[in-house]
C-alpha positions as CSV (number, residue, x, y, z in Angstrom):
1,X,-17.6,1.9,15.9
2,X,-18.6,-1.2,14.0
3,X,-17.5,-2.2,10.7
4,X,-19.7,-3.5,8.1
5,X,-18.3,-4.0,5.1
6,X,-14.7,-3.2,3.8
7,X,-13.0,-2.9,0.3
8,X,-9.5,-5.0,1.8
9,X,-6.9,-4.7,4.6
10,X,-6.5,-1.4,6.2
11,X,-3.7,-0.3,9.1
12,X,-4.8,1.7,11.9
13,X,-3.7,4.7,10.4
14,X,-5.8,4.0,7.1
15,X,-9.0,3.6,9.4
16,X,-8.2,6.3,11.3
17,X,-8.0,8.5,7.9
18,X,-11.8,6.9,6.6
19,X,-13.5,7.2,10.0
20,X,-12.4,9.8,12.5
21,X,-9.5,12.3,10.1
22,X,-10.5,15.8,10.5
23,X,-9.7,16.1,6.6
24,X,-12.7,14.1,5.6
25,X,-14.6,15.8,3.1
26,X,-19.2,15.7,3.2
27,X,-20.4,13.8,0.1
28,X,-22.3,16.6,-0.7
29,X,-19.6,18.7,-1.4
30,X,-18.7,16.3,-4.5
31,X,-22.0,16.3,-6.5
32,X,-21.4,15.6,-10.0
33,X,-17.5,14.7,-9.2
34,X,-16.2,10.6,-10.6
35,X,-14.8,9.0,-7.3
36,X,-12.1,6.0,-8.1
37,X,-12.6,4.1,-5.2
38,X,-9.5,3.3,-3.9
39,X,-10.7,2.5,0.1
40,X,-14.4,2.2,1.7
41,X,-15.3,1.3,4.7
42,X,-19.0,0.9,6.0
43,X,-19.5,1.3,9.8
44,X,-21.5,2.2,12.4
45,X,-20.7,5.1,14.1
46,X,-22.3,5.1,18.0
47,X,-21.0,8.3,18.4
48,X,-23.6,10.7,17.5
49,X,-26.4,12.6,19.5
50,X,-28.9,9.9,18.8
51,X,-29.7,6.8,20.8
52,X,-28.9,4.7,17.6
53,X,-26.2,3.8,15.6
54,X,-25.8,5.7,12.2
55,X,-24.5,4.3,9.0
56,X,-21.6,5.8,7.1
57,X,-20.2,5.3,4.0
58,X,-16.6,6.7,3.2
59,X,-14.7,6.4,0.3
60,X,-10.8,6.9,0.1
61,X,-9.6,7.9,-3.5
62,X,-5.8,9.3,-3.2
63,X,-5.2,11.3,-0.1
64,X,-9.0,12.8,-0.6
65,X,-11.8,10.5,1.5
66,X,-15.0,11.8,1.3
67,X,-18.1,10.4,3.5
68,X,-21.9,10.0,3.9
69,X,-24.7,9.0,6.2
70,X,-27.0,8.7,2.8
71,X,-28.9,5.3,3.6
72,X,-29.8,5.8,-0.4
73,X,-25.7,6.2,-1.3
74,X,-25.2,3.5,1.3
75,X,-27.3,1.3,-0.5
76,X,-26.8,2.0,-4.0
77,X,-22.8,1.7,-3.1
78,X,-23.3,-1.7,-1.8
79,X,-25.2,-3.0,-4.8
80,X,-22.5,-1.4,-7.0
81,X,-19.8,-3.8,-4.8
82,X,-21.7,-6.9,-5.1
83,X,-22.0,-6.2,-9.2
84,X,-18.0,-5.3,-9.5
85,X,-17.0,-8.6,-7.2
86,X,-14.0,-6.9,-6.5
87,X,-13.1,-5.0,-10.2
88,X,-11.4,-1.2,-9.6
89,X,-14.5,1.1,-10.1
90,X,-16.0,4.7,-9.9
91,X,-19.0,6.2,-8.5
92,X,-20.3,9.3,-9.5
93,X,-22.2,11.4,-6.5
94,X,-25.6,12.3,-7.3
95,X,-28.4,13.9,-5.7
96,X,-32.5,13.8,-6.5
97,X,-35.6,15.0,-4.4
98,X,-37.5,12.2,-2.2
99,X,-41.2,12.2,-2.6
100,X,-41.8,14.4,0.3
101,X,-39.6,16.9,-1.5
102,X,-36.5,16.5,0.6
103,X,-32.8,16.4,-1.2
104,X,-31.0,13.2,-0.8
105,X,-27.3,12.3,-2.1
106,X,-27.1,9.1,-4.1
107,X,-24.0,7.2,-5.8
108,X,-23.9,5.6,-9.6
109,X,-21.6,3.5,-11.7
110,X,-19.2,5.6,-13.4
């Protein structure tokens, strides 16, 4: 596992809870919920069935984390960082349709 990008200081136990917790929750299972992001972490996760590296985003918001492989919701939730430079925030989990029809899960300001 490699970590990207981070929203502070987390213990082992808080790591453990965003990257490898039974208890975490798929994204899509929240669409149209308001996240207060309490915790993120961006990583790498090398344990998968494919020869690369995936990219996950989970967010922490009271004892409820919730994750994605979403490059759109990874993306989107990184530009939404920059733009807060470190203010509390939400994110609201969307979804729309790609071009080729497909169903993606996407994040917004909330």
């Amino acid at each position: 596992m490699n970590i990207i990008a981070q929203g502070g200081e987390y213990s082992k136990r808080e790591i453990y809870a965003l990257t490898k917790s039974p208890r975490i929750e798929k994204m899509s299972n929240h669409v149209g919920d308001k996240i207060e992001v309490e915790k993120y972490l961006i990583y790498e996760d090398d344990n998968n069935t494919s020869d690369l590296p995936i990219t996950i985003l989970s967010i922490g918001s009271g004892e409820t984390v919730i994750a994605t492989n979403s490059a759109t919701a990874v993306k989107e939730f990184r530009g939404i960082v920059d733009l807060m430079a470190g203010d509390p925030f939400a994110v609201e989990v969307l979804t729309g349709t790609s071009k080729n029809g497909r169903t993606y899960i996407t994040l917004a300001l909330a």
